[in-house]
N, CA, C and O of each residue as an XYZ file, in Angstrom:
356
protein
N      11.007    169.340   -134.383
C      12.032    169.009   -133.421
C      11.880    169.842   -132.142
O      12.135    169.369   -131.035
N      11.365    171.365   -132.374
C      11.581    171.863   -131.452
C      10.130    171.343   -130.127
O      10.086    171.371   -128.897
N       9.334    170.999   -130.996
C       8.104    170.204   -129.875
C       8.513    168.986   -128.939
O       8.078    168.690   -127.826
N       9.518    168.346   -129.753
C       9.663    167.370   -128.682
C      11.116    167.781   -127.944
O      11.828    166.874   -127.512
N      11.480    169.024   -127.831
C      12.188    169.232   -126.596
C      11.291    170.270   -125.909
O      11.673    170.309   -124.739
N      10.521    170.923   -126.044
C       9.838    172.012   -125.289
C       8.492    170.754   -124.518
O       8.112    170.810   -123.348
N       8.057    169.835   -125.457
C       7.036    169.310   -124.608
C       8.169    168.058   -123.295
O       7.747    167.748   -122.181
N       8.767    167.851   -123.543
C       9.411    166.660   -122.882
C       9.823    165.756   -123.176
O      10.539    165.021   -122.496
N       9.176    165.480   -125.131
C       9.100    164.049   -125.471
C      10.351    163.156   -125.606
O      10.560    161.943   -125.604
N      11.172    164.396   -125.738
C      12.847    163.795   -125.905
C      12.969    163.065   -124.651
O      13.418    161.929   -124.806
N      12.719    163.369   -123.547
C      13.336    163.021   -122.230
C      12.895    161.655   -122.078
O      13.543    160.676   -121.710
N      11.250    161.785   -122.545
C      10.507    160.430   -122.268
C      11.186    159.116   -123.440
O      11.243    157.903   -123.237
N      11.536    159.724   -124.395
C      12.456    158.933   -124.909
C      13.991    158.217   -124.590
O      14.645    157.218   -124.892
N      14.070    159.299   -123.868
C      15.670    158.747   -123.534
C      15.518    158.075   -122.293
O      16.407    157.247   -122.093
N      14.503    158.197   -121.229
C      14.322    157.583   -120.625
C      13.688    156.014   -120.615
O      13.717    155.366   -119.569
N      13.141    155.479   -121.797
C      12.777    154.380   -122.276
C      14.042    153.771   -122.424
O      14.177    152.659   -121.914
N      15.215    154.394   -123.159
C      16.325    153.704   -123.506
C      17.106    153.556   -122.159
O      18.225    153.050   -122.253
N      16.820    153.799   -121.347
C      17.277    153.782   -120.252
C      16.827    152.309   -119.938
O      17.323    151.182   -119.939
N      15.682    152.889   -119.681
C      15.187    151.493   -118.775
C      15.317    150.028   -119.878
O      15.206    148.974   -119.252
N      15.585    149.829   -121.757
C      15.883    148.817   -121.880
C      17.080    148.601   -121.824
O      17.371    147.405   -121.819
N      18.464    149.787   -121.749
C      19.500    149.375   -121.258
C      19.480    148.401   -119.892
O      19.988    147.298   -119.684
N      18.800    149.149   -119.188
C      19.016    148.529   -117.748
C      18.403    146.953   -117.722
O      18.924    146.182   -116.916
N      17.507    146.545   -118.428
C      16.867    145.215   -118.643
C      17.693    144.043   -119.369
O      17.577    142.822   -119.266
N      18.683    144.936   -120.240
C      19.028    144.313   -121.048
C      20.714    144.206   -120.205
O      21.152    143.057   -120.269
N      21.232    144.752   -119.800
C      22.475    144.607   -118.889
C      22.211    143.701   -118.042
O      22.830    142.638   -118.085
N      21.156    143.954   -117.017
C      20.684    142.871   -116.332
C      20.229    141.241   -116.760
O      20.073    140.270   -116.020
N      20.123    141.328   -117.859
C      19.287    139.651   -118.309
C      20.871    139.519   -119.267
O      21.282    138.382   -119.501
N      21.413    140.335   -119.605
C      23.195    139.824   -120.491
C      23.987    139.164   -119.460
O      24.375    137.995   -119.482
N      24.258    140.360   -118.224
C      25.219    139.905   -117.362
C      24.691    138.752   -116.306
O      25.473    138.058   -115.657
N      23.458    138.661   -116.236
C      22.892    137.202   -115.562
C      22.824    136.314   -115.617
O      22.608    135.475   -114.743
N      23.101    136.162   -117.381
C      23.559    134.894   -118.038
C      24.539    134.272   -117.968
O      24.700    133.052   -117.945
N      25.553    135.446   -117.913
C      26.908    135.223   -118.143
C      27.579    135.341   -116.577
O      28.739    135.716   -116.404
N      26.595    134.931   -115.386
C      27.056    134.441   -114.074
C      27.954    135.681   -113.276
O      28.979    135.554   -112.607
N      27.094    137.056   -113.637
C      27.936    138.431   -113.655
C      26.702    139.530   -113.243
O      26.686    140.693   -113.646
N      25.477    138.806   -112.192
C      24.676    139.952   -111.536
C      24.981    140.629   -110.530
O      24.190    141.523   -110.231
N      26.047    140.467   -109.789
C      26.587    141.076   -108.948
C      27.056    142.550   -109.877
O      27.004    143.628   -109.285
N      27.411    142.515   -111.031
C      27.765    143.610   -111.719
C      26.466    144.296   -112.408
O      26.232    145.488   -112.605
N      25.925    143.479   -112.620
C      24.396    144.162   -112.921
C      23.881    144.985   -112.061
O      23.560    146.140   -112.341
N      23.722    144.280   -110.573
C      23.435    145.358   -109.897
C      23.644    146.040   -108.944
O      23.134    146.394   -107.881
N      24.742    146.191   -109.705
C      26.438    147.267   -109.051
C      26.101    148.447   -110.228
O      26.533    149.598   -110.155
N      25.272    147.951   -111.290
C      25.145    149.292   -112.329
C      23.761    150.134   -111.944
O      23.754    151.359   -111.823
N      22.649    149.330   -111.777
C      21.419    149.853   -111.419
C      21.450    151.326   -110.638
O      20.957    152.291   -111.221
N      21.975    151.473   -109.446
C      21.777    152.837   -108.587
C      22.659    153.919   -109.467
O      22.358    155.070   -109.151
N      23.762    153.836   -110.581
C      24.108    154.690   -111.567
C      22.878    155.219   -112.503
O      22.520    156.369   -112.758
N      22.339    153.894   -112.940
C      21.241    153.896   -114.181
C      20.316    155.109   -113.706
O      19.975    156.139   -114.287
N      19.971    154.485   -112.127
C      18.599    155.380   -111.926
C      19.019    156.762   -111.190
O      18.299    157.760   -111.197
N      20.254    156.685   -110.567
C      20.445    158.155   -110.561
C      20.211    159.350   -112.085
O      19.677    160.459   -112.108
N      20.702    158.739   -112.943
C      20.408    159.065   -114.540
C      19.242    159.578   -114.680
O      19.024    160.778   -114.846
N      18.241    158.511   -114.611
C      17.162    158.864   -114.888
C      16.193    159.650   -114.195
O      15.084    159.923   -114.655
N      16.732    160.100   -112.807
C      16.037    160.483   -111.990
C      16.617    162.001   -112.862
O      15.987    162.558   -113.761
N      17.695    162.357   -112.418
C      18.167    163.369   -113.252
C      17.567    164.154   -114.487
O      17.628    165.353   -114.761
N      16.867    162.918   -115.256
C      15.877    163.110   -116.707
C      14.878    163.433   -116.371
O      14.242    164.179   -117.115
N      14.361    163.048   -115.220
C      12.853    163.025   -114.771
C      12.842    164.750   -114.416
O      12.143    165.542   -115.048
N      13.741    165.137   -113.302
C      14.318    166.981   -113.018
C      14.436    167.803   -114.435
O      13.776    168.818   -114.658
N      15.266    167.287   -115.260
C      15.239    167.791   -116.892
C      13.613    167.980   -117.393
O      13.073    168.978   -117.870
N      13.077    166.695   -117.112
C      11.794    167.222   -117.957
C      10.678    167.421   -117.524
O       9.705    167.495   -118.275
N      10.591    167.562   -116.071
C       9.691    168.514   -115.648
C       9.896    170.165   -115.537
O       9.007    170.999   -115.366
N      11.172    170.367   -115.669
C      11.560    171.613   -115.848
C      11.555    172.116   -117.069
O      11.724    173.335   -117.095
N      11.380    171.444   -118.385
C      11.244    171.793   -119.394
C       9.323    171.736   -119.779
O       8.725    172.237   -120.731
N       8.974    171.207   -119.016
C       6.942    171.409   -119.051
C       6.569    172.578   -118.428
O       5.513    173.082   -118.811
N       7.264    173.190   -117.455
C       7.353    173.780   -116.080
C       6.536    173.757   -115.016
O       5.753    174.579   -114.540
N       6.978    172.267   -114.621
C       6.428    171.523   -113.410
C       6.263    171.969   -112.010
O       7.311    172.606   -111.896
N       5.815    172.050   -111.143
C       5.946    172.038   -110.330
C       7.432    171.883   -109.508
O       8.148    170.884   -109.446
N       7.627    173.131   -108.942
C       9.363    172.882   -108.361
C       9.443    171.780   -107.176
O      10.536    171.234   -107.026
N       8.413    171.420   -106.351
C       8.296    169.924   -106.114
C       9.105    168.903   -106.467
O      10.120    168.452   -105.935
N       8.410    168.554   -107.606
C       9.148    167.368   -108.471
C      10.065    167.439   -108.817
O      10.728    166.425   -109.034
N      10.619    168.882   -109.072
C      12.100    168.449   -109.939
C      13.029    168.540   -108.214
O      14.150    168.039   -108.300
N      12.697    169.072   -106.834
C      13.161    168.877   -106.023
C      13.586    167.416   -105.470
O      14.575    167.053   -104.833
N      12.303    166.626   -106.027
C      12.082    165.523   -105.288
C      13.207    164.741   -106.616
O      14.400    164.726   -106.312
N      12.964    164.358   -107.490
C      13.609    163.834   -108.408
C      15.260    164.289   -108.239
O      15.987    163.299   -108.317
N      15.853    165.316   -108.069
C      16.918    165.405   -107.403
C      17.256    165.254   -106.383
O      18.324    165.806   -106.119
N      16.565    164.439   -105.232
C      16.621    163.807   -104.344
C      16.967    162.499   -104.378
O      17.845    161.902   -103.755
N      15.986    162.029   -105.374
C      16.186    160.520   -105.858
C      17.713    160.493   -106.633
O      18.151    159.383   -106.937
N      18.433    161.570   -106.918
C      19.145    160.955   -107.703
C      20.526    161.323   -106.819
O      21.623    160.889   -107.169
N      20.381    162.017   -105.850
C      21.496    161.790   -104.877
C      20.898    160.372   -104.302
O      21.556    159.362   -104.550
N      20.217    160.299   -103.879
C      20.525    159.031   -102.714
C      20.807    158.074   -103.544
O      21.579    157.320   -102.953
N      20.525    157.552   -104.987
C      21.023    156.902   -105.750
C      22.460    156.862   -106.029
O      23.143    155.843   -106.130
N      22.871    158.145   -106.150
C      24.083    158.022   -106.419
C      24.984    157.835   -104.777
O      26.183    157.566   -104.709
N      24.357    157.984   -103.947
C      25.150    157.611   -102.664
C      25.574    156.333   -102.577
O      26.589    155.770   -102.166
N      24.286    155.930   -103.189
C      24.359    154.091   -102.791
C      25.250    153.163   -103.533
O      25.639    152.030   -103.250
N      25.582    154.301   -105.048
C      26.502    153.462   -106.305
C      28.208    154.138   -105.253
O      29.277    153.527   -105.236
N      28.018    155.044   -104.759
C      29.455    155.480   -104.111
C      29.468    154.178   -103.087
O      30.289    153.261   -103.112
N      28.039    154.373   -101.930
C      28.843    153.448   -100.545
C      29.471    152.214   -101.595
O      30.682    151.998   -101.654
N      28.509    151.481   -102.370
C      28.541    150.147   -102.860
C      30.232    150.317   -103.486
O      31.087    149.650   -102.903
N      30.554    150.975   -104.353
C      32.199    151.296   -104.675
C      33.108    151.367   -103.535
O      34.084    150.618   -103.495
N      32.875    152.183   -102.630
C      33.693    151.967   -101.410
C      34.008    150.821   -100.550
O      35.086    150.633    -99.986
N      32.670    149.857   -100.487
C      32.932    148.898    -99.877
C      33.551    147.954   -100.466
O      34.203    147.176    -99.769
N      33.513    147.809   -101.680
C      34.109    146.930   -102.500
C      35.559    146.973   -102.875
O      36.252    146.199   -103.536
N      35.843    148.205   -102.207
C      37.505    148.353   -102.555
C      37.995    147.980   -101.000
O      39.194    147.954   -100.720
């Protein structure tokens, strides 16, 4: 157990479930005439994962680069799930 949190593998895992959540929200709520909410969820999803991506390069001990840049990605992500909430109210 303790290998797959010291190597990353957990992260790369949870990040898979990520991305079939996000496939699978998207192809549910598209059916059901509800993608406007699909992808009203996406810039949450990937702020997430960007977040995971900072988690597990910091747990390899990556380059402070990447986990800079990856917390980059996950503000402007999350900016875009705020503007998109704001405008909608």
């Amino acid at each position: 157990m303790e290998e797959l949190f010291a190597g990353g593998r957990i992260i790369d895992a949870i990040l898979v479930l990520v991305a079939i959540e996000a496939a699978a929200l998207t192809a549910w709520l598209g059916r059901r005439g509800r993608a406007r909410l699909a992808r009203a969820l996406l810039p949450n999803l990937a702020s997430g994962a960007c977040l995971m991506l900072a988690l597990r390069t910091a747990l390899v001990d990556g380059w402070w680069g990447w986990i800079a840049l990856s917390l980059a990605g996950s503000l402007a992500a999350h900016v875009l799930d705020l503007a998109a909430r704001l405008r909608d109210r």
